[in-house]
MARRO-159282 format. One record per residue: x, y, z of N, C-alpha, C in turn. Coordinates in steps of 0.001 Angstrom, whole numbers, plus 500000, padded with zeros to 6 digits. Layout:
# MARRO-159282
XYZXYZXYZ
...
***
This chain:
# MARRO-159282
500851498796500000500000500000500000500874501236500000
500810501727499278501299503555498980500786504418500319
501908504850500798501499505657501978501969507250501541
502673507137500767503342508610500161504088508684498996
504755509644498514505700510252497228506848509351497831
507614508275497176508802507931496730509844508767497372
511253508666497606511822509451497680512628510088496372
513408511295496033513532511564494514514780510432494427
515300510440493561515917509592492854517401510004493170
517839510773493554518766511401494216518741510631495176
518171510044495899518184509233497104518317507698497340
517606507195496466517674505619495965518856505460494567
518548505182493375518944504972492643519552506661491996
520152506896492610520418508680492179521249508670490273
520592509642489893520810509675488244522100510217488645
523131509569487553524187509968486781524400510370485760
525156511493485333525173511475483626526048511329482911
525877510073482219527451509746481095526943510653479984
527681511363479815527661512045478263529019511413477119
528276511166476747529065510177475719528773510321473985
527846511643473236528088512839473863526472513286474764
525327512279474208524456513213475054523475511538475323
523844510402476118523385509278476641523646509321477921
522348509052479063522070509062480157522152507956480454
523326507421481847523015506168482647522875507073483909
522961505998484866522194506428486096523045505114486852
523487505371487949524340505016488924523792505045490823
523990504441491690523962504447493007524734505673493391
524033506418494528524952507178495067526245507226495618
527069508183495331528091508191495439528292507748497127
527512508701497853527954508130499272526737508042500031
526521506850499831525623506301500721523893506108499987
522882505357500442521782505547499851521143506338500346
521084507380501252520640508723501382520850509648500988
522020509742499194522274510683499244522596510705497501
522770511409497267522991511307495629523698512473494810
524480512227493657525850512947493307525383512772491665
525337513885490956525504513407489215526748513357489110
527143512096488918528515511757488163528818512235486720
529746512875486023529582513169484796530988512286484276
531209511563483653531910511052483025532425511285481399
533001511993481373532988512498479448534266511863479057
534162511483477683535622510992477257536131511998476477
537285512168476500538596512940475841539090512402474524
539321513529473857539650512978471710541189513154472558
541990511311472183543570511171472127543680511465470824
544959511621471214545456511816469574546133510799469212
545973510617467761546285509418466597547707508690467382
547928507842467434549153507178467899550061506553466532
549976507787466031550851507471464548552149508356464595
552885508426463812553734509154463611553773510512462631
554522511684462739553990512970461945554186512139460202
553192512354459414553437512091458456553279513136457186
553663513124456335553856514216455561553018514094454434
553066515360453521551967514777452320550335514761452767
549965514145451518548365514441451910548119513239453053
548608512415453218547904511693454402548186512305455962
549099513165455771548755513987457252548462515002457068
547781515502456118546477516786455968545392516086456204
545185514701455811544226514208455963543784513666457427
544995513189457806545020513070459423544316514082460362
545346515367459591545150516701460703543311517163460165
542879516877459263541316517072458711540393516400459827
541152514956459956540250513960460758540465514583462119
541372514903462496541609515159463692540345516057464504
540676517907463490540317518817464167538661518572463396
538486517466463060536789517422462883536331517212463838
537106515766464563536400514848465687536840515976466897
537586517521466812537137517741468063536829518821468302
536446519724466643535892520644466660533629519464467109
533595518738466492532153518114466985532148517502468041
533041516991468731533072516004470046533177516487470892
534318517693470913534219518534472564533444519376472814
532649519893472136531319520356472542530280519902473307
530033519005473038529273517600473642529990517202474741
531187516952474832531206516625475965531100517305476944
531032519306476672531325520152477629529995520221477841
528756520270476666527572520295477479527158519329478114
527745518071478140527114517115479360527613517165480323
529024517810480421529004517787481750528922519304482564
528347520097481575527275521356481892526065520879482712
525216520146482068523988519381482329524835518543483539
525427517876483747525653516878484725525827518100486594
526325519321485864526694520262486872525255520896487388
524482521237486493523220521931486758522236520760487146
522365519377487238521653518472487504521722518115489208
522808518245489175523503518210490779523106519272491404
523152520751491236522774521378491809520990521514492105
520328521024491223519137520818491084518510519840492426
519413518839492209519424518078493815520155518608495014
520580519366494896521182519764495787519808520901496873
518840521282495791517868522555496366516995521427496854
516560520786496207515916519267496764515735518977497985
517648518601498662517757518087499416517687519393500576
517862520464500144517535522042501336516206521795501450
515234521049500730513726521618501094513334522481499832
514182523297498905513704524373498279512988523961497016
511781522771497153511385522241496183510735523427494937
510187524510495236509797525001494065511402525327493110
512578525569494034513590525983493027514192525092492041
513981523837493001514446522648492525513911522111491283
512151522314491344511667521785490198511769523256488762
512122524270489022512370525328488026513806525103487704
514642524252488442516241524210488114516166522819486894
515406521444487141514714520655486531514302520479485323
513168521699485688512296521546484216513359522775483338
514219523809483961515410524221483073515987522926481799
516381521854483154517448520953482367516776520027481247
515187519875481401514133519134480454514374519941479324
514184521303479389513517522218478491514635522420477227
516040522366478001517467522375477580517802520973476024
516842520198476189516946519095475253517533517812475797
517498517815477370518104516544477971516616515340478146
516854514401477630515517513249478711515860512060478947
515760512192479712515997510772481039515087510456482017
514943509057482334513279509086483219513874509819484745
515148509859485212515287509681486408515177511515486807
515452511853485295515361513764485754513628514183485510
512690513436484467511871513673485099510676513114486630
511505512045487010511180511549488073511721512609489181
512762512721489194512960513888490489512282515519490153
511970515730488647510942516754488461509705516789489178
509148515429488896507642515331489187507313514881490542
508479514751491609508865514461493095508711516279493363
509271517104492883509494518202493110508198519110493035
507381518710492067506107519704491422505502519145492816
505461517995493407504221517122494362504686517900495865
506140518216495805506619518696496946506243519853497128
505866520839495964505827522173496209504454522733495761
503459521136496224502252521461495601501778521693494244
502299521495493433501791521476491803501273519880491674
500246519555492035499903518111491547499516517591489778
499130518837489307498755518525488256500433518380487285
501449519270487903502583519357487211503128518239487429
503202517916488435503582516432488930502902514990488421
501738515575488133501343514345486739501930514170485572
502056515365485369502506515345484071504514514916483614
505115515322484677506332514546484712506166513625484801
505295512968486113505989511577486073505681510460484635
504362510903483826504160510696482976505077510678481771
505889511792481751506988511746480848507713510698481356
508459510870482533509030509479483122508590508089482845
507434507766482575506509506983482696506812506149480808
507094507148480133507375506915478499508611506289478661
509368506503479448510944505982479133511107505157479831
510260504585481371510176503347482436509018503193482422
508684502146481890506695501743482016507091501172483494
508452500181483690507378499279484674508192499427485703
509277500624486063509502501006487489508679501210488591
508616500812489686507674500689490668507959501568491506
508670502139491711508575503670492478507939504621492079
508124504973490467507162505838489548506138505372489454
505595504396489176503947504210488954503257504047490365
504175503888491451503438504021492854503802505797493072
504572506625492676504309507759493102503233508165492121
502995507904490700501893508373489911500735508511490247
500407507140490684498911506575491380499297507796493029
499789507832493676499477508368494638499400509901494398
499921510701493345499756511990492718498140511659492353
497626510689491419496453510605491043495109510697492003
495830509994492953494801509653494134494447511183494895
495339511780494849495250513192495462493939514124494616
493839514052493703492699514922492594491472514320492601
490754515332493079489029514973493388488356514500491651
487452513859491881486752513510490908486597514925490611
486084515025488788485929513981487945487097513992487694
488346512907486641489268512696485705489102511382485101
489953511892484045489836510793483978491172508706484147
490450508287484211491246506999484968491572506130483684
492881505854483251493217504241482972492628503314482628
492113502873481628491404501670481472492294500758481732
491901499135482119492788498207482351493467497911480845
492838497938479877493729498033478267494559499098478281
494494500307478590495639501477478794496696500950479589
496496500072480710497782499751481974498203498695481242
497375497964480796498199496587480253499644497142479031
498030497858478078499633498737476760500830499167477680
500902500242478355501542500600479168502802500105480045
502532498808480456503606497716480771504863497993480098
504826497868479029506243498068477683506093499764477204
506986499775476753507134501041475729506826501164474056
506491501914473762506056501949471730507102500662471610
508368501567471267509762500441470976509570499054471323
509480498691472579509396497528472826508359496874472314
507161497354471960506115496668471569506513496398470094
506986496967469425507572497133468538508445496267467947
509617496095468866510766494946468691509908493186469330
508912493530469712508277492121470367506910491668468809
506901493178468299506080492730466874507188492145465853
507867492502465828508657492284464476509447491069465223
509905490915466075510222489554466697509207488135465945
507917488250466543507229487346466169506680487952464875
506848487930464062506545487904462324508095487179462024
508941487708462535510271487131461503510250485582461707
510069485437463413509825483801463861508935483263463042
507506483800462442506778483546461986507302483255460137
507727484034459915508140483883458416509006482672458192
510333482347459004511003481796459501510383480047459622
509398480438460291508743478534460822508482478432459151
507746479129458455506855478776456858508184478472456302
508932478909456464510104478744455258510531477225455695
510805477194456909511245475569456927510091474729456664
508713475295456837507589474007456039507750474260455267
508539475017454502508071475016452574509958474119452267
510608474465452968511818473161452827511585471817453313
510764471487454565510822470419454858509243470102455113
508060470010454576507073469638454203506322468599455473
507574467296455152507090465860456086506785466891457355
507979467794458015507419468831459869506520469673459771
505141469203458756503935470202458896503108469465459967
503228468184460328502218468004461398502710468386462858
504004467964462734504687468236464112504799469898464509
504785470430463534504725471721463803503919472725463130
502563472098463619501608472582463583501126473356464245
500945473052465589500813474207466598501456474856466643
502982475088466531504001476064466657503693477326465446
502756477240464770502978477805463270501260478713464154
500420477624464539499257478484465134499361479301465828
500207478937466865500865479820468183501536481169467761
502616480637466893503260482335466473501890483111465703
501188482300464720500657483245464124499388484493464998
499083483928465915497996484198467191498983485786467766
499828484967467990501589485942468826501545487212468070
501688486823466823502140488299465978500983489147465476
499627488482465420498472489431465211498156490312466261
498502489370467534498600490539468789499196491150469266
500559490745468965501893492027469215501388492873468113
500654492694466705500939493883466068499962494791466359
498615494515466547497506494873467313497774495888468037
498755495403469692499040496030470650500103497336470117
500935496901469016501343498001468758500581499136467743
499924498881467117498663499529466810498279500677467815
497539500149468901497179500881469924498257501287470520
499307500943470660499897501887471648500852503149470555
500903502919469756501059504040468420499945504864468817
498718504416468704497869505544468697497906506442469991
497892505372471050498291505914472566498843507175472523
500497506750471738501501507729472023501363508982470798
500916508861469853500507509409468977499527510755468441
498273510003468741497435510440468231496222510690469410
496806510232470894495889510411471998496205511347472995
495193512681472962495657513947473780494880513878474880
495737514099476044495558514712477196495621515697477981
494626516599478133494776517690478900495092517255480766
496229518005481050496123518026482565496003519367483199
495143519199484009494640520612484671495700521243485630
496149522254485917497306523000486619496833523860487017
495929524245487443495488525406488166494595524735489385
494256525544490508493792524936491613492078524643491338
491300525178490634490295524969489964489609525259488573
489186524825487935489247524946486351487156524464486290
486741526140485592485267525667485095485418525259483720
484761523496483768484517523336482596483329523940481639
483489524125480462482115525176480479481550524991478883
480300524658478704479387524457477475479674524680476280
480597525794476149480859526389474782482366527052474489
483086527520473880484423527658473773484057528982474085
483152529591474897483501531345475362483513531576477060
484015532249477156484130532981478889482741532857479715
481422533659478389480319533607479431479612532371479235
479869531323478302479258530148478199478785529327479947
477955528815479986477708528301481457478729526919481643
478381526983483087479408525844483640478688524579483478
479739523797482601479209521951482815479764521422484242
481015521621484453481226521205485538482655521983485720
483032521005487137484175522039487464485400520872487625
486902520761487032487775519967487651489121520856488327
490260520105489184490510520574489881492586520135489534
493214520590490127494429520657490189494568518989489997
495276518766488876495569516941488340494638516088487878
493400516944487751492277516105486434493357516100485036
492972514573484855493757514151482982492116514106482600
492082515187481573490759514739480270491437514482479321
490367513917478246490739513373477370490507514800476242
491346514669475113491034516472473992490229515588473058
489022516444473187488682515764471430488364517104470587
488914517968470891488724519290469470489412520220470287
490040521220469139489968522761469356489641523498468518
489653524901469661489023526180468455489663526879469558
490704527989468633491041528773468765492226528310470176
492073529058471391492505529047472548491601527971473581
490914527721473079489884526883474011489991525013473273
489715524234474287490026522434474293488698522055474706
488242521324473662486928520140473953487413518712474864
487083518851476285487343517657476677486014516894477280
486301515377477932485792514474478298486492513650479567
485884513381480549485950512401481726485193511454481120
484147511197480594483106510388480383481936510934479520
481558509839478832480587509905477770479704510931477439
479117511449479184478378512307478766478697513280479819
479755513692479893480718514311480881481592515216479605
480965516280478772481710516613477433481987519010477891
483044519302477452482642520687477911484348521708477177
484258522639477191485383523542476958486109524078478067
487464524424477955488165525100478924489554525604478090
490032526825478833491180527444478386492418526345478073
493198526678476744494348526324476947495505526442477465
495421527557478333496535528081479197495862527383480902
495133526759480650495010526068482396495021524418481937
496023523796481241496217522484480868497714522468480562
498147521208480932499264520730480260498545519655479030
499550519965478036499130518885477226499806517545477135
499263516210477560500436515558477179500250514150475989
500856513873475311500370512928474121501385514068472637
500609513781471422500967514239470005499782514389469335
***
């Protein structure tokens, strides 16, 4: 049972950043599991272990050279830019100064970095400093890059649990997609088709192993209509399915895309609706079927494509 927010990730499994020039691992704290350090690790351009050579092959050398470090040391200086501003980010964290922490954060998001573990200590930060709806919406990003970490989907659900009806909830087909990532669903479709192509080709070489492997030929084929299926839907999931999240402490939903239109209803700091239209500045959403109404686009996060 979920009794509270996780601790950030700085604390358990604390993020590291290899820039290598811009790939995120994530490492144990440096000292101790109460405590957490971005490691930045960058590698250095050696130079050629050849001898000076003359002529065009050491113009060509010196070409190769100052390419790989006019493009490489850049990269490495901004990761371990990002690795510096990441640390300090935990560092306000660990003072308590969660609103600075999550503006030092969503800096390093906004910057072109993603990693689940920076928006996991984002969306630790929005919950700390009271933004629940912001805090949905990170861990959700988090949530794209770790379906099935159990610290994040138990701090999610307990961000969720906090927001009064209406929102809307998860179908058990949404949690199931959800388990894996697009990619993975992806590499688990094309997995079973190749197996699948693969079994036919040896019945079309060896004929007499159509009875014996008969079921094996039913089985994959069952396998790959539903891996491709599932990736179907979770394409569309990630795709083509918008979510408004509410960020303001109360939000009137309201009949018509204008100001004086009347109120359908009202949701509250971390309602997810679902978008089904716009016009103009204003979002057609839904909790439920007949739960349908408008609201500003500046009191939503959007999250989906």
């Amino acid at each position: 049972m979920t009794t509270g927010i996780q601790r950030s990730r700085m604390s358990g499994l604390a993020p590291a950043f290899w820039s290598a020039p811009v790939l995120w691992r994530f490492f144990p704290g440096a000292h101790g599991p109460q405590s957490a350090r971005g490691l930045a690790h960058s590698k250095t351009v050696r130079g050629f272990g050849w001898g000076v050579r003359s002529g065009l092959a050491s113009a060509k050398a010196a070409a190769l050279l100052a390419f790989v470090m006019v493009a490489f040391v850049p990269m490495c200086s901004s990761g371990a830019a990002s690795a510096i501003a990441f640390d300090s980010a935990n560092k306000l964290y660990e003072e308590g100064k969660f609103a600075e922490a999550a503006t030092a954060y969503e800096t390093l998001a906004k910057s072109g970095q993603s990693a689940a573990a920076l928006y996991f200590n984002l969306g630790n930060a929005f919950f700390k400093s009271g933004q629940i709806g912001r805090s949905i919406a990170a861990y959700r990003q988090a949530e794209q890059l770790t379906p099935r970490d159990p610290d994040l989907r138990a701090n999610l659900q307990f961000a969720r649990n906090q927001t009064p009806s209406p929102t809307l909830l998860p179908s058990r087909w949404q949690r199931w997609l959800g388990r894996l990532t697009l990619n993975e669903w992806t590499l688990l479709a094309a997995s079973a088709v190749w197996l699948w192509l693969i079994l036919l080709a040896v019945l079309q070489w060896r004929p007499s192993l159509k009875p014996t492997l008969r079921t094996h030929v039913i089985s994959l084929t069952l396998l790959a209509g539903l891996s491709c299926a599932c990736v179907a839907a979770a394409l569309r999931e990630a795709r083509f399915t918008r979510t408004a999240i509410v960020i303001t402490r109360e939000t009137a939903v309201r009949y018509g895309p204008l100001a004086e239109s009347p109120t359908a209803f009202t949701v509250h700091d971390g309602a997810e609706l679902r978008i089904l239209d716009q016009k103009d500045e204003w979002l057609q959403v839904t909790t439920a079927p007949r739960r349908v109404g408008w609201l500003r686009r500046d009191q939503v996060l959007i999250a989906g494509r």
